[in-house]
Structures are given as structure tokens and as C-alpha cells.
PDB file with one MODEL, atoms N, CA, C and O in Angstrom:
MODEL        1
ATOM      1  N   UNK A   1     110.879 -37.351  99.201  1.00  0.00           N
ATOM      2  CA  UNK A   1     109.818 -37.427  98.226  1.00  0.00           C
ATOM      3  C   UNK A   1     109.534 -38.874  97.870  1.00  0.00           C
ATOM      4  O   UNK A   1     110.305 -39.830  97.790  1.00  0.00           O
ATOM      5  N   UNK A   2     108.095 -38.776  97.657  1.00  0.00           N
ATOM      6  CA  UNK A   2     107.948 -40.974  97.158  1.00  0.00           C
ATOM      7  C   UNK A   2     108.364 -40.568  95.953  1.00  0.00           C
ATOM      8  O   UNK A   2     108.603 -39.473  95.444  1.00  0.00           O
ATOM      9  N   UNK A   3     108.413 -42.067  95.489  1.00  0.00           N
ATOM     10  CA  UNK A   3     108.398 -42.526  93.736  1.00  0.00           C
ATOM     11  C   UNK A   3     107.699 -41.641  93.032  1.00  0.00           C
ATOM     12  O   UNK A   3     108.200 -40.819  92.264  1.00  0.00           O
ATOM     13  N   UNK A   4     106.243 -41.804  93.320  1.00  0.00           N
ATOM     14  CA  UNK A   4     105.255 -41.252  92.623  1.00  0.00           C
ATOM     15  C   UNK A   4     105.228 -39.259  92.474  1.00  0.00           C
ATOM     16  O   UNK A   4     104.731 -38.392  91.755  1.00  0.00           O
ATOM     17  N   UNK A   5     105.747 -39.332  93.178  1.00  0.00           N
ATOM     18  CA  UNK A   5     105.580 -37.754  93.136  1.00  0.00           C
ATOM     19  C   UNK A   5     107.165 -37.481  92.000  1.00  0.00           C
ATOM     20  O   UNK A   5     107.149 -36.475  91.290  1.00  0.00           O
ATOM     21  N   UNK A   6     107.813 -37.972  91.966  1.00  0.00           N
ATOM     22  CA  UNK A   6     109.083 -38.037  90.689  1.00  0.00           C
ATOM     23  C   UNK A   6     108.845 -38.038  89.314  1.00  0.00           C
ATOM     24  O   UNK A   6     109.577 -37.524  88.469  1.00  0.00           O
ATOM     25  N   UNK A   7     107.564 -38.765  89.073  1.00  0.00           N
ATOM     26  CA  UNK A   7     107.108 -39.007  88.278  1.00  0.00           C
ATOM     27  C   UNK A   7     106.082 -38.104  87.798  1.00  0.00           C
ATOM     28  O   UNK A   7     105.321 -37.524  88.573  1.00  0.00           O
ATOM     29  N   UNK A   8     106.029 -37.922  86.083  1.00  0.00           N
ATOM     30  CA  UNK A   8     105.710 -36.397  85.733  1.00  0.00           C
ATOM     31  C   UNK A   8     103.885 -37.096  85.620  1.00  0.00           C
ATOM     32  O   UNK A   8     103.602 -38.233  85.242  1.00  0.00           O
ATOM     33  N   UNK A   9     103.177 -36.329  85.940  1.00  0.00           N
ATOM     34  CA  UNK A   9     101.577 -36.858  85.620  1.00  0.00           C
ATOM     35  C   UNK A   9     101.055 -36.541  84.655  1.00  0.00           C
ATOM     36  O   UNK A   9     101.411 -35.508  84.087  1.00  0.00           O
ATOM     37  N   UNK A  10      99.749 -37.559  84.014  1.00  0.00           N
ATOM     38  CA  UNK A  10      99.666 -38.049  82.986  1.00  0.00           C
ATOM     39  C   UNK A  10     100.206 -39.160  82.381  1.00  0.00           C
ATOM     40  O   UNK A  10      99.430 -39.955  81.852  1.00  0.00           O
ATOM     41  N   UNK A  11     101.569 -39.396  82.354  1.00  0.00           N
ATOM     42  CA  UNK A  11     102.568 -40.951  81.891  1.00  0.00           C
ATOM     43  C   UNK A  11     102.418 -42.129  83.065  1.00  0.00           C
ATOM     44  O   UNK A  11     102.585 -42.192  84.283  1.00  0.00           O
ATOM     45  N   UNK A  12     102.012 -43.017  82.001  1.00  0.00           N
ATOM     46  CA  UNK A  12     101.907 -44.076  82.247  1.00  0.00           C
ATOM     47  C   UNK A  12     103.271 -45.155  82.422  1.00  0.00           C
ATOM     48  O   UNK A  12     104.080 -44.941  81.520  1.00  0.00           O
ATOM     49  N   UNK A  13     103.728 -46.307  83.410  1.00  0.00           N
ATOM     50  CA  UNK A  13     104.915 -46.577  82.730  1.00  0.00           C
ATOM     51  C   UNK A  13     104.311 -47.790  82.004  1.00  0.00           C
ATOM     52  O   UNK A  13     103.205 -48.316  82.123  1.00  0.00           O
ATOM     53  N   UNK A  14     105.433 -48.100  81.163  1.00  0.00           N
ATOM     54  CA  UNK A  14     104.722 -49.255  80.013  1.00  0.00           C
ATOM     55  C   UNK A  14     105.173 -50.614  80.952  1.00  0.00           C
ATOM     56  O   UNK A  14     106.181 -50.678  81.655  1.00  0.00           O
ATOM     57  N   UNK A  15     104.243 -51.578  80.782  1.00  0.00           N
ATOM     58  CA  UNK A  15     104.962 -52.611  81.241  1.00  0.00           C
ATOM     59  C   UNK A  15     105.035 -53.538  80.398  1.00  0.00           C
ATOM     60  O   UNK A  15     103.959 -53.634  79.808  1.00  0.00           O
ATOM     61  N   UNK A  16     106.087 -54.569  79.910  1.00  0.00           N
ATOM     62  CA  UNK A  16     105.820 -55.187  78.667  1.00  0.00           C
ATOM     63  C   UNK A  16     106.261 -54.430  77.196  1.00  0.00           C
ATOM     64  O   UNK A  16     106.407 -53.228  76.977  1.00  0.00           O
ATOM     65  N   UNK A  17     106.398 -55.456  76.385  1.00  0.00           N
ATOM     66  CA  UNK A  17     106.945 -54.213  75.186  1.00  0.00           C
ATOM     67  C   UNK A  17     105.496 -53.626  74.853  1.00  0.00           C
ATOM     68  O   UNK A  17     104.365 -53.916  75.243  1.00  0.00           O
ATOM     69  N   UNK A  18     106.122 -52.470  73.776  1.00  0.00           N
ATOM     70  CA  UNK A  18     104.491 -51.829  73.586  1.00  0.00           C
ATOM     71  C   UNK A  18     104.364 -52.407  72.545  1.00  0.00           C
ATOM     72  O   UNK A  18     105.235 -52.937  71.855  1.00  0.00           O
ATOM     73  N   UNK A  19     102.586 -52.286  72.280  1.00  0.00           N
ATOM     74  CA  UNK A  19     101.788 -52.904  71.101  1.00  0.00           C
ATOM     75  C   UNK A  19     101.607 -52.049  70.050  1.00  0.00           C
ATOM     76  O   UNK A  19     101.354 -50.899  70.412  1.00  0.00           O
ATOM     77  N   UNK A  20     101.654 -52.234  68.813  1.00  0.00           N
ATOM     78  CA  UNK A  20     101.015 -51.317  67.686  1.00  0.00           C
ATOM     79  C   UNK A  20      99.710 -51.317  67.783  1.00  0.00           C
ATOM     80  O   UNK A  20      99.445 -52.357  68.386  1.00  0.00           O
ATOM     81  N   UNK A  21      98.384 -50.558  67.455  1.00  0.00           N
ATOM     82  CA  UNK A  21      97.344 -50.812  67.575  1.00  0.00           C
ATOM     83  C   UNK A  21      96.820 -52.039  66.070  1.00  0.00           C
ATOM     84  O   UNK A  21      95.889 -52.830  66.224  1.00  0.00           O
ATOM     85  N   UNK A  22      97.394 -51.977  65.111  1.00  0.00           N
ATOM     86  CA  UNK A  22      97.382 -53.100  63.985  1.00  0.00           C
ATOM     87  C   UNK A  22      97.868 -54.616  64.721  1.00  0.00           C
ATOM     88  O   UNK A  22      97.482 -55.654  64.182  1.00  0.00           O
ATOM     89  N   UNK A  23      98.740 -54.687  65.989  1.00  0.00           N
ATOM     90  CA  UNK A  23      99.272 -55.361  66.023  1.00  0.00           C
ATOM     91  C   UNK A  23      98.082 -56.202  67.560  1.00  0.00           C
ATOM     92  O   UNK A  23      98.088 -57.397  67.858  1.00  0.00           O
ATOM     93  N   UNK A  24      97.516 -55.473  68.003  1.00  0.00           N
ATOM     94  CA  UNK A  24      96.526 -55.778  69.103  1.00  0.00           C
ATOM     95  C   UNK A  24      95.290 -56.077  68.339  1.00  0.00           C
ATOM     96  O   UNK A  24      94.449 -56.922  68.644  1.00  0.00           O
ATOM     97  N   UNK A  25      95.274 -55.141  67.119  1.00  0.00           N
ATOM     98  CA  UNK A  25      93.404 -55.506  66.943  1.00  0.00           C
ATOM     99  C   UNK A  25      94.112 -57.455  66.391  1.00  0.00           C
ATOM    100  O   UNK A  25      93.642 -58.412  67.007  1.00  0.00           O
ATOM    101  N   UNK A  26      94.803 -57.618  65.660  1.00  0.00           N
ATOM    102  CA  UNK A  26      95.072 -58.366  64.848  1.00  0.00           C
ATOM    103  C   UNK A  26      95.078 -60.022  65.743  1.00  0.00           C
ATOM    104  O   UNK A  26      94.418 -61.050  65.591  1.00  0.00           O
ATOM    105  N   UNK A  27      95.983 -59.686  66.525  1.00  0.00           N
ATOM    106  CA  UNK A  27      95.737 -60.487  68.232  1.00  0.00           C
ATOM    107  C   UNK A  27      94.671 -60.975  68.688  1.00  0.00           C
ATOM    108  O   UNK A  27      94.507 -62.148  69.022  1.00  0.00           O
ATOM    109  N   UNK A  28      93.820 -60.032  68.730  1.00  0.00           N
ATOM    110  CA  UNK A  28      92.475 -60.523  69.446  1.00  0.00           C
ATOM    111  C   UNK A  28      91.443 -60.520  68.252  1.00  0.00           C
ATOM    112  O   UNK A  28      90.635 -61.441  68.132  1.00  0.00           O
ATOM    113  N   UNK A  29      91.480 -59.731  67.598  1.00  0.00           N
ATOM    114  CA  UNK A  29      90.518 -60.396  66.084  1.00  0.00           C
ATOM    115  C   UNK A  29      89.425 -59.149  66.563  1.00  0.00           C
ATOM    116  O   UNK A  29      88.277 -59.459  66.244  1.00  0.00           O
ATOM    117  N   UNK A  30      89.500 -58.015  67.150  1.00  0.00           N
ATOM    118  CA  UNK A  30      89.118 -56.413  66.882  1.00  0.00           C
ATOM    119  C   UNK A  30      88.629 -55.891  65.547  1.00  0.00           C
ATOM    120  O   UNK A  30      88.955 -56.307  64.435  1.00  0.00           O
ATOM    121  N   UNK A  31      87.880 -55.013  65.814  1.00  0.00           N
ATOM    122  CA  UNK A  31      87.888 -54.693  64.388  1.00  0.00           C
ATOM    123  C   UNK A  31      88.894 -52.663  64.299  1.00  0.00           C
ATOM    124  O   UNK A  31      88.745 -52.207  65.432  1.00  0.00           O
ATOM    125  N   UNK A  32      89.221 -52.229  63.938  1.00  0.00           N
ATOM    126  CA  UNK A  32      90.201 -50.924  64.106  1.00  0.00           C
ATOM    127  C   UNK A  32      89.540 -49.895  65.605  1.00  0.00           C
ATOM    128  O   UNK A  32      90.203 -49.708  66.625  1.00  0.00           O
ATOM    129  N   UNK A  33      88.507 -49.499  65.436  1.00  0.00           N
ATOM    130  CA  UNK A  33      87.299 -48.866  66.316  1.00  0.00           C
ATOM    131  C   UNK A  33      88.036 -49.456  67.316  1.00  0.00           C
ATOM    132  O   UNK A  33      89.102 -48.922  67.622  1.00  0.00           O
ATOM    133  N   UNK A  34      87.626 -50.597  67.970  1.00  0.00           N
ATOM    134  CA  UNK A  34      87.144 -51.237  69.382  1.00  0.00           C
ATOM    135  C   UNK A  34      89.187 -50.892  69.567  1.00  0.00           C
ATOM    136  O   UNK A  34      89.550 -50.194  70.514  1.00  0.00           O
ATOM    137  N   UNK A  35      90.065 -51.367  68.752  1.00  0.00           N
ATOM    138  CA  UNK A  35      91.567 -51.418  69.204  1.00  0.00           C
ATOM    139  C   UNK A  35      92.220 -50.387  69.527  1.00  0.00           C
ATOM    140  O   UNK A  35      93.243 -50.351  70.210  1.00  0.00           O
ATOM    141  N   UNK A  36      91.433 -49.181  68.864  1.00  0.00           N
ATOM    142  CA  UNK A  36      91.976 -47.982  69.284  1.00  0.00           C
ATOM    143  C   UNK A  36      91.129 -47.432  70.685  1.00  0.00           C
ATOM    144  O   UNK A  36      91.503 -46.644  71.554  1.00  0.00           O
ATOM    145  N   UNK A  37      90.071 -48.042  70.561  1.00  0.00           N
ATOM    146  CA  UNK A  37      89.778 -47.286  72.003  1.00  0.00           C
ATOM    147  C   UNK A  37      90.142 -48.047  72.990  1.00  0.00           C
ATOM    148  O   UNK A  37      90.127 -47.398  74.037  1.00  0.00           O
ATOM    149  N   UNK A  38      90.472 -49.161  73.142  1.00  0.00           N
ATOM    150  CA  UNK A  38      91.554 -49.917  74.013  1.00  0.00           C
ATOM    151  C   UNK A  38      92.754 -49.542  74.210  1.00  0.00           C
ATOM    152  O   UNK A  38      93.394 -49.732  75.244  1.00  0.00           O
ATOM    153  N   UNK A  39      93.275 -48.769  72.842  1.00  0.00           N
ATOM    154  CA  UNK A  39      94.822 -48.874  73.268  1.00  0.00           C
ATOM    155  C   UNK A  39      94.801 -47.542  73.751  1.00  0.00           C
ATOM    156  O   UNK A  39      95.662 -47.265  74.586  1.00  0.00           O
ATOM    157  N   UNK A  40      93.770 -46.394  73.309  1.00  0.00           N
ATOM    158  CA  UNK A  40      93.469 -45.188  74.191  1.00  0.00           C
ATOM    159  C   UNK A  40      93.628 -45.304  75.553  1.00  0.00           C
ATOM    160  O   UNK A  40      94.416 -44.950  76.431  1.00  0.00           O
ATOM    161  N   UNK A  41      92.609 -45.921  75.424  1.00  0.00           N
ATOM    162  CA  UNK A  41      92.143 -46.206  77.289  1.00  0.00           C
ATOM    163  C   UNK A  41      93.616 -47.006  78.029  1.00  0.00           C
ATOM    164  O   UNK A  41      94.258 -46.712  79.037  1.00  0.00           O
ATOM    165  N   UNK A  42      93.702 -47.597  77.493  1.00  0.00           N
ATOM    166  CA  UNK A  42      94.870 -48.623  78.366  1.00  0.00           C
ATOM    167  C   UNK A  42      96.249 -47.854  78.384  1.00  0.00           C
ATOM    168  O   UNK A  42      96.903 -47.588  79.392  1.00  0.00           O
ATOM    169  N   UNK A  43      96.631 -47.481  76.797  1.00  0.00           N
ATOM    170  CA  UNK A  43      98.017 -47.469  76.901  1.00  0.00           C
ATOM    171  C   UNK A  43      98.362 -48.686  75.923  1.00  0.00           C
ATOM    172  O   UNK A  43      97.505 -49.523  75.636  1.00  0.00           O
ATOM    173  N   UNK A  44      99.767 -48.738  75.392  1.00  0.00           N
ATOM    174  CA  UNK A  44     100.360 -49.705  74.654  1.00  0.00           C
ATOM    175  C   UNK A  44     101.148 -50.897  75.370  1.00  0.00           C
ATOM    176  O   UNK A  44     101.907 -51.700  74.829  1.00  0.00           O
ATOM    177  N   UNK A  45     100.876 -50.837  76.382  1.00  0.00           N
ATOM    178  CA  UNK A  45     101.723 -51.878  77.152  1.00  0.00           C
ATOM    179  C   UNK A  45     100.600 -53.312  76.728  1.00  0.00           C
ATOM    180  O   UNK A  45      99.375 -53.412  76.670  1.00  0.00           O
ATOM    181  N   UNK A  46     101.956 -54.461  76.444  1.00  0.00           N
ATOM    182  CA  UNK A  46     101.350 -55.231  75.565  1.00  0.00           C
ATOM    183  C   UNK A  46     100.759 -55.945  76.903  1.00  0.00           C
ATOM    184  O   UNK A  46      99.649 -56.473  76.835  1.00  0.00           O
ATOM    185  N   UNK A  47     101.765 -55.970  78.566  1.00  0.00           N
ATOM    186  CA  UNK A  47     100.735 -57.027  79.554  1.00  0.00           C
ATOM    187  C   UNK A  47      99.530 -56.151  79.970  1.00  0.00           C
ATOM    188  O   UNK A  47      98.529 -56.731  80.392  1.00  0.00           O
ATOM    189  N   UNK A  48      99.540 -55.064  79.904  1.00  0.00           N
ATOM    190  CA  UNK A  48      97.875 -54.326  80.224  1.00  0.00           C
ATOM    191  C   UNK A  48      97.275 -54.257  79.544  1.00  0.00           C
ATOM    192  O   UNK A  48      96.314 -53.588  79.924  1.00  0.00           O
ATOM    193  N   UNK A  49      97.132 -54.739  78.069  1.00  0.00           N
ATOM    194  CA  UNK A  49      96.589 -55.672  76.965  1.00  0.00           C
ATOM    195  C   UNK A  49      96.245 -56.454  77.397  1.00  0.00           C
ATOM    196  O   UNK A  49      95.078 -56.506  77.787  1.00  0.00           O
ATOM    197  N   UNK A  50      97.228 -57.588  77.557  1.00  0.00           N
ATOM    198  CA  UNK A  50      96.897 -58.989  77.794  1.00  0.00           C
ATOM    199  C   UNK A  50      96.023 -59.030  78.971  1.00  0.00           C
ATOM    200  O   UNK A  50      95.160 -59.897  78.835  1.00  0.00           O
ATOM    201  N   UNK A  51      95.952 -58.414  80.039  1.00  0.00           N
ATOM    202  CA  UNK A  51      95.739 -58.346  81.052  1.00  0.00           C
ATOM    203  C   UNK A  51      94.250 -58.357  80.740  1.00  0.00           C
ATOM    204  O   UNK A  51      93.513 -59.235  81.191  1.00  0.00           O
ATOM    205  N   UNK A  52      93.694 -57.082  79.738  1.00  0.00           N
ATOM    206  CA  UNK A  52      92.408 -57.067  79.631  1.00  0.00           C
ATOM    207  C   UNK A  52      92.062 -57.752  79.126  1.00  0.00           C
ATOM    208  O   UNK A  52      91.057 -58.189  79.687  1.00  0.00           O
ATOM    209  N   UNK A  53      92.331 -58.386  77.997  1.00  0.00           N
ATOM    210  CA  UNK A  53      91.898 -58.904  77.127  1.00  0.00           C
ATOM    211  C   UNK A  53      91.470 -60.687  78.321  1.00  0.00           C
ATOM    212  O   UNK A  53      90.375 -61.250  78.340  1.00  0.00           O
ATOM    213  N   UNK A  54      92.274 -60.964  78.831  1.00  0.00           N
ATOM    214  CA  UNK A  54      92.110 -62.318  79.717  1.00  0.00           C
ATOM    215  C   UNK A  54      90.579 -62.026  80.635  1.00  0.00           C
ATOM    216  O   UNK A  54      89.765 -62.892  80.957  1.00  0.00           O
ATOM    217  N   UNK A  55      90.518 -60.872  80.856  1.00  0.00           N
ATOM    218  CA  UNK A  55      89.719 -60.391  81.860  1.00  0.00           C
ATOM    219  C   UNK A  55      88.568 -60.497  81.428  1.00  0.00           C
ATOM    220  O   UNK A  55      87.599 -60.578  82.183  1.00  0.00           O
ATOM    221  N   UNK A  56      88.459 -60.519  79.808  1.00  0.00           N
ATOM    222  CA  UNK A  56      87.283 -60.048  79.583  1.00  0.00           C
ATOM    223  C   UNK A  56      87.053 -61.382  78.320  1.00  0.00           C
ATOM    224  O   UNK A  56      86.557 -61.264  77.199  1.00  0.00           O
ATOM    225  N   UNK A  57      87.716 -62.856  79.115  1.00  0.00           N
ATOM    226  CA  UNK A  57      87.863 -63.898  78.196  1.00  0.00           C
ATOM    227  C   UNK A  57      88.085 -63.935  76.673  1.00  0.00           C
ATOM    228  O   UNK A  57      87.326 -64.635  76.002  1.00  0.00           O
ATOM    229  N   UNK A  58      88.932 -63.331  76.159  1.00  0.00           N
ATOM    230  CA  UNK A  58      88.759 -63.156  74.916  1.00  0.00           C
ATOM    231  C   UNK A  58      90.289 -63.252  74.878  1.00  0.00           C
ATOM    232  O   UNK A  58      91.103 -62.404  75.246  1.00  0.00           O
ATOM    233  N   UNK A  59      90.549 -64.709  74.251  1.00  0.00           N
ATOM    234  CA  UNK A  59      91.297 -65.352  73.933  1.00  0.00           C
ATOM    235  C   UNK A  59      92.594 -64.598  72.691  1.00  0.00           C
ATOM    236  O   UNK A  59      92.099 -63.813  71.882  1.00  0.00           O
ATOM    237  N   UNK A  60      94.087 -64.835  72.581  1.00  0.00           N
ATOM    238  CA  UNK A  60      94.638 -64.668  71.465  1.00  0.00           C
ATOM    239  C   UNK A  60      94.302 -65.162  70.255  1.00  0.00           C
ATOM    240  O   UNK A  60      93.503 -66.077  70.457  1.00  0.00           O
ATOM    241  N   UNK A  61      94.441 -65.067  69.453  1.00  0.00           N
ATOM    242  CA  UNK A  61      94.607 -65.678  67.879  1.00  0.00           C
ATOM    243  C   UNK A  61      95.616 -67.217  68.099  1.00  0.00           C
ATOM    244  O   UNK A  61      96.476 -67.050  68.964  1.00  0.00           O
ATOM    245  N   UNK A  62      95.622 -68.005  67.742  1.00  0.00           N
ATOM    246  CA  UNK A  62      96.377 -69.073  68.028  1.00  0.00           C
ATOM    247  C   UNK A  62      97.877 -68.812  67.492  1.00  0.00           C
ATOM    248  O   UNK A  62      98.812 -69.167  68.211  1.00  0.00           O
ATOM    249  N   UNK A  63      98.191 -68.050  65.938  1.00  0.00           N
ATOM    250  CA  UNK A  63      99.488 -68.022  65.140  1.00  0.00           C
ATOM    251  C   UNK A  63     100.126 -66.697  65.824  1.00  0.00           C
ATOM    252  O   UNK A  63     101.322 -66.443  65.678  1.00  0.00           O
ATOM    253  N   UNK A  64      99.221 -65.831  66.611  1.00  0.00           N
ATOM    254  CA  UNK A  64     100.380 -64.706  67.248  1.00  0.00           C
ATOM    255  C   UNK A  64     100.565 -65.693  68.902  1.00  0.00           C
ATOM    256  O   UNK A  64     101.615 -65.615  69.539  1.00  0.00           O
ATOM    257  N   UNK A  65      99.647 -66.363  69.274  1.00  0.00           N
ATOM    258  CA  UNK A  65     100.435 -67.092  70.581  1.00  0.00           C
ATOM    259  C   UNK A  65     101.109 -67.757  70.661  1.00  0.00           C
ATOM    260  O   UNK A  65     101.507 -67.971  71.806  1.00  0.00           O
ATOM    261  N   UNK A  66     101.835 -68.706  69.311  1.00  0.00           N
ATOM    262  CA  UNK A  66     102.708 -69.373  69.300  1.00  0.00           C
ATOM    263  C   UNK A  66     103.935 -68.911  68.806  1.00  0.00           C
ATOM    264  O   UNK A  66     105.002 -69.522  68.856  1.00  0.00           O
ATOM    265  N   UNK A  67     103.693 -67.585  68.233  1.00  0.00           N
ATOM    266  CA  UNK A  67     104.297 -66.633  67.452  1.00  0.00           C
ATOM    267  C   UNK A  67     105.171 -66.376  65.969  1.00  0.00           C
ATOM    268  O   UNK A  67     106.175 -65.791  65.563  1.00  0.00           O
ATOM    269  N   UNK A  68     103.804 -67.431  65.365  1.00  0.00           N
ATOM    270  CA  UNK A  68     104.034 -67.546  64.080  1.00  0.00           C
ATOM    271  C   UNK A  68     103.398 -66.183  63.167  1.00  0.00           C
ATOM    272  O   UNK A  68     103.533 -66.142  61.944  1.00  0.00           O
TER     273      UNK A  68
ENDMDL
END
């Protein structure tokens, strides 16, 4: 059997720690709406976050990238 077929469908694996959705809109400067349908769509994985968010030029907050 592959990998993939082991694996139950529907689940995603996370890659990266996961994000709160308070903790993503807050990141990118979202307003609640737009963060939840991101973290819908995506999942909580904070690099398939980041991932989009780069993709779609839209920069971190400067005090969560330095991680103040």
C-alpha cells in the first residue's frame, strides 16, 4: 500500500505549528471574515499560511516577525 492510501481522507497533515485564527488575522492585519476563510480553506498550518500569504505579497506585521 502507498503512504497516501494509510492516510484517512479529508486530513490534512499540518506542517509547521498550527495558527489560531486571532493569531493569523493579527499577522497579516485581516480583518476576522477574510482569516477565517483562509484558515478554512488552508488549514492551520502556520507554513501554508505563510506560504499564502507570500504568494499573494502581503507582508507580516513587523512585531510578530521579529517576535515581539
Amino acid at each position: 500500500m502507498t503512504e497516501s492510501a494509510n492516510q484517512m481522507p479529508g486530513r490534512k497533515v499540518i506542517r509547521g505549528r498550527p495558527y489560531s485564527i486571532a493569531e493569523f488575522a493579527r499577522k497579516y492585519h485581516l480583518d476576522d471574515k477574510e482569516a477565517k476563510r483562509l484558515y478554512d480553506k488552508f488549514g492551520p498550518s502556520s507554513t501554508e499560511l505563510d506560504l499564502l500569504m507570500a504568494a499573494k505579497r502581503k507582508p507580516p506585521s513587523l512585531s510578530s516577525a521579529i517576535g515581539i
